[in-house]
N, C-alpha and C positions, 0 to 999 in steps of 0.2 A: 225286859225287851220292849224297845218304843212301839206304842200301835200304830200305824196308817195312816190314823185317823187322829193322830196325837195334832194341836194346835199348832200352828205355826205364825210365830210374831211376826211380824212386817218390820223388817231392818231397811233401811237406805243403804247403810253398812253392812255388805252379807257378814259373818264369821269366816275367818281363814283359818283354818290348821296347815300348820308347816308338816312334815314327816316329824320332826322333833316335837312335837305336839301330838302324833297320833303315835308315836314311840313313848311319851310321857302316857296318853291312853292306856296303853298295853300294861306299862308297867305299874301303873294306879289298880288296874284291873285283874290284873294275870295272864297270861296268856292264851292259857287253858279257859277261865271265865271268858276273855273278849273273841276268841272262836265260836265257841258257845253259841253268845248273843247275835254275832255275826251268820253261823247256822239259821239259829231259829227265826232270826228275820227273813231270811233267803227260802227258808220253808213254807214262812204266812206267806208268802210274797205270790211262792207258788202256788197254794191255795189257790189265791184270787186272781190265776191269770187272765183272766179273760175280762181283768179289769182295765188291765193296760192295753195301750194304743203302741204297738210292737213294727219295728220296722228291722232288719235285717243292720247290720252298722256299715256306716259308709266308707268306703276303704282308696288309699292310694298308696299305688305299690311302685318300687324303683328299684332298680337292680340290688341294693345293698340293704333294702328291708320293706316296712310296712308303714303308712299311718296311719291313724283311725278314726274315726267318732262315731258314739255306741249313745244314740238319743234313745230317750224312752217318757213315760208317761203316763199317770191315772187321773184322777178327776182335779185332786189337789196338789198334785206335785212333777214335776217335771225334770228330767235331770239327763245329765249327757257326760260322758268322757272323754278325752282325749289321749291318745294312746300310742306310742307307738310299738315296733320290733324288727330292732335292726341288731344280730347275729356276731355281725362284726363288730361292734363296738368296744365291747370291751379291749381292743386292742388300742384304743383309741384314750383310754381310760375314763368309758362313760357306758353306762346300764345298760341293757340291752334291752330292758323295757322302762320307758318313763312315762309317767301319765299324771292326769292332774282330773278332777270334775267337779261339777257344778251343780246343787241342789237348789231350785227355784219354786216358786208360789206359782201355781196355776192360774189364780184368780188376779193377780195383778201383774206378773213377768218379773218381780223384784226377784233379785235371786239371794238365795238365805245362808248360802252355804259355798264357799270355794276353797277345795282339799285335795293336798295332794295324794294322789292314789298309785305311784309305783309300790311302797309296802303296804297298800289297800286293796291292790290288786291280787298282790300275793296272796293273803288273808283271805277274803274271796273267794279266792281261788280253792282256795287247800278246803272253806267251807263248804264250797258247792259238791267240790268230791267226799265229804263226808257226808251231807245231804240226799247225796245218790247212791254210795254204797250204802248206808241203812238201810236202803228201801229194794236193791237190788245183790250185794254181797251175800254170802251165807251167814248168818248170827254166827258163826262160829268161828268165824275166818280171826287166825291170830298172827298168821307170816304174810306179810308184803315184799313183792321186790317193789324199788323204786327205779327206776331208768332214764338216768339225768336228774344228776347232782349239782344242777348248777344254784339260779339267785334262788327258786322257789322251792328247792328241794326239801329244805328243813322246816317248811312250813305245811308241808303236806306229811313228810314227817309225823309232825309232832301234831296236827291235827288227828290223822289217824291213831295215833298209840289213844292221846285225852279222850279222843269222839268217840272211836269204834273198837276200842281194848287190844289194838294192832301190840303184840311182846316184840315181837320180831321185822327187822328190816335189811332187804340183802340188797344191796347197794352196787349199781355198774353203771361208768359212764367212761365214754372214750378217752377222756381226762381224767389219770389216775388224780392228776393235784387238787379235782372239782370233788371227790370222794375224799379225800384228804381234808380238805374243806368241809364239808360238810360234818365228817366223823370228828372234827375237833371243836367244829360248835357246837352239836348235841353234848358229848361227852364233859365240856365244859359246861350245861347246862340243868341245874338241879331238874326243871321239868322232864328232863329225858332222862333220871336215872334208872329207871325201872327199864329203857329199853336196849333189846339187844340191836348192834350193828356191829353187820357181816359183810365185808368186802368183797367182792365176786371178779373171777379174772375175764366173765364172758356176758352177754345178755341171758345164754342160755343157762348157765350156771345161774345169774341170779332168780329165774323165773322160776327154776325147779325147784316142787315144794312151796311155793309160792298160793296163797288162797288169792289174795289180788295183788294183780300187776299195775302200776303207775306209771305211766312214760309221760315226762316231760320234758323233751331233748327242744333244744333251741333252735337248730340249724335248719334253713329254708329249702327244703327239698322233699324229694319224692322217695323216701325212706321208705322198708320195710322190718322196723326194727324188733315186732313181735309177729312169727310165721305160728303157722297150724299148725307144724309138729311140736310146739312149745307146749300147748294147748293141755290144761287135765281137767278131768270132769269136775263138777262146782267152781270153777275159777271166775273169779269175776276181772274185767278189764276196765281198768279207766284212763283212757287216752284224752289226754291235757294237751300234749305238745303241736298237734297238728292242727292249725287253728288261722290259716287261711290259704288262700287256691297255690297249689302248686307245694302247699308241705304236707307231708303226712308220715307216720311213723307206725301203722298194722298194714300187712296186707289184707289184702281184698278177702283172702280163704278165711281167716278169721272174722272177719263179719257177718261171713257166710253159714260159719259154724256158731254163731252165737248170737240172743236175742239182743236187739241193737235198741238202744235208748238215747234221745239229745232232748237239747233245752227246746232252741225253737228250729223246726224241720229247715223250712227256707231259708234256711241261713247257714245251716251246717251238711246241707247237699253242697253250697258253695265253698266251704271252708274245711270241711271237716276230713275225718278218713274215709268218712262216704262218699266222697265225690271219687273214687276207686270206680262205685259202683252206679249202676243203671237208677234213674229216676223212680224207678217202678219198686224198686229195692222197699222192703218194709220194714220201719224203725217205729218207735211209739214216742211222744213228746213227755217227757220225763212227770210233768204236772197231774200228767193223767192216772201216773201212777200213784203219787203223792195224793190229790185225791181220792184216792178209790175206785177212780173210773174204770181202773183195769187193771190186773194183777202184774207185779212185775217179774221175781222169779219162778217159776213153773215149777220147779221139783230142787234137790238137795247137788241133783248131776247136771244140771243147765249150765253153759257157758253165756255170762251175762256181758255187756260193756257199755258202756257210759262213754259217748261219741261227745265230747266237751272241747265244745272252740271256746265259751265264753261268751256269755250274753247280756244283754243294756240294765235284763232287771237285775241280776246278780249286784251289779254297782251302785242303782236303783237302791236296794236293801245296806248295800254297804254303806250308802252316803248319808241316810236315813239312820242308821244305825250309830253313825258317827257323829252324825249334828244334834241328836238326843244325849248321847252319852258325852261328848262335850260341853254340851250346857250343864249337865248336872255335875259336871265334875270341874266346870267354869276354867278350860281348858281353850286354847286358841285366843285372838282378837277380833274385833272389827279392823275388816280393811276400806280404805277409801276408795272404794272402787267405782262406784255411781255418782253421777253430780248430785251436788248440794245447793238445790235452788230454790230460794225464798220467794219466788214465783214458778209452777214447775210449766205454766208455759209459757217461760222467757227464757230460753238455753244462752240467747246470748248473753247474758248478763255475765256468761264465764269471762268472757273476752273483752268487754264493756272497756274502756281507758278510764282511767281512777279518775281523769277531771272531767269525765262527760259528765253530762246533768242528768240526773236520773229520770229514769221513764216516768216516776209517778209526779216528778218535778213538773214537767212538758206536760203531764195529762192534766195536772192544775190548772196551767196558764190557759190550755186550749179551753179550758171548762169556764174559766173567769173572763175568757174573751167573747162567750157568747153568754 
């Protein structure tokens, strides 16, 4: 696991990894180990939040989706995403999330690192929820329903079976062909042999019996796709899908029966299933429990949930994560992305015309004329 505080070189040339570079990662590594790593970055990270300079992500929204930038920041490193989520797309024959970020040097602005982060995102993603049912689920939880099968379904999947000994997964999405999908790339995949997947013809079918419930449904709306009477005592909830103003995917009564946890408050009053609920509403910021500050589940029969929009350090650790473990695995290239100047305060010298006389030419003559 890179530390924090691990060195960073000064490139003119940051590192690029394409997706086929952080998919050569995976496979170098395993899947199971580069979750892992991915985790336990996202956990020191959390440790030390009150190291970064946090700002909420800035967001532009249009009738057919979202775009994003998720800036973040500690003393040595700097880094931001770009993001989007548009719903429709896939009709269109393009992702429904595509994102890209940028890992930079605090102390100079050079930036070190530009990677693409739609299956970075994913990873992350499916980390952060293991990260927080540890610390919130019952140690004992082995059935999961997942709800919404679509790009990230198989990566929260298979994080929870490696991460948290999840046997069982009972699977519903409005798309029976998105569960179709899914159950033939697990089943194709030696890492998910040991797990079971149960196909459910309802949300309610798959929840029952369920220790935790996952909803990651994609569609921009004001959903209520896990109610109260789903509800069993010890259940833990982790709502992924509802993750900026105007989508959400629990109602309000389940927030209400269960101890409510997010990353960073101000940000998921605006984005999350809590904007359901009144400002006064009382959630605890997940780090504090990671810490020690404060305990997270109370007893073996609490209803717990993990209010996850997704936040800048999560990407933060991921990008961190990936510009360590690609050097040591001498993965990606340098891209030409910064000028290259033999005086760096002469920019124009990019533009210069090949028979001009060069500056230090003109600064001879002026020097030999007096």
């Amino acid at each position: 696991m890179p530390s924090p505080n691990t060195p960073l070189s000064h490139h003119t040339n940051p590192l690029f990894l394409s997706p086929q570079d952080v998919a050569a990662l995976i496979s170098r590594q395993g899947f199971a180990t580069t979750l892992q790593g991915l985790a336990a970055c996202i956990h020191q990270d959390f440790l030390r939040w009150n190291s970064f300079d946090k700002a909420p992500r800035v967001a532009s929204h249009s009738v057919d989706g979202v775009i994003e930038l998720m800036p973040i920041a500690d003393a040595s490193r700097y880094a931001f995403k770009y993001v989007n989520g548009h719903p429709k797309n896939t009709s269109q024959g393009l992702p429904t999330v595509m994102a890209f970020g940028v890992l930079a040097d605090v102390a100079t602005g050079a930036p070190l690192l530009l990677s693409e982060m739609t299956l970075t995102t994913a990873l992350r993603t499916a980390a952060t929820s293991v990260v927080a049912a540890r610390a919130l689920a019952r140690p004992d939880s082995r059935v999961m329903a997942l709800i919404g099968n679509g790009a990230q379904s198989e990566f929260q999947a298979l994080a929870f079976h490696h991460l948290l000994d999840i046997e069982e997964i009972r699977l519903y999405d409005i798309d029976p062909q998105a569960t179709a999908k899914l159950m033939a790339n697990l089943r194709a995949n030696p890492d998910a042999a040991g797990l079971r997947l149960m196909p459910c013809a309802s949300v309610r079918e798959a929840v029952r019996g369920a220790d935790i419930v996952t909803t990651i449904t994609a569609d921009k709306t004001n959903a209520a796709i896990i109610t109260a009477d789903m509800l069993a005592p010890g259940m833990h909830i982790n709502g992924v899908g509802g993750d900026c103003p105007g989508k959400t995917e629990i109602h309000a009564d389940v927030l209400r029966a269960a101890k409510v946890f997010v990353e960073f408050e101000p940000q998921t009053r605006i984005e999350g299933d809590l904007q359901h609920l009144p400002a006064d509403f009382a959630v605890t910021e997940l780090w504090r429990v990671l810490s020690g500050q404060t305990v997270g589940r109370d007893n073996t029969t609490q209803i717990t949930m993990f209010d996850s929009v997704g936040f800048a350090m999560e990407d933060f650790s991921a990008l961190r994560y990936l510009y360590a473990q690609a050097q040591a695995l001498q993965l990606g290239a340098p891209i030409a992305l910064m000028a290259q100047l033999s005086d760096p305060k002469d920019l124009y010298q990019l533009i210069r015309p090949v028979a001009a006389v060069p500056l230090r030419s003109v600064a001879a003559a002026v020097t030999e004329a007096f």
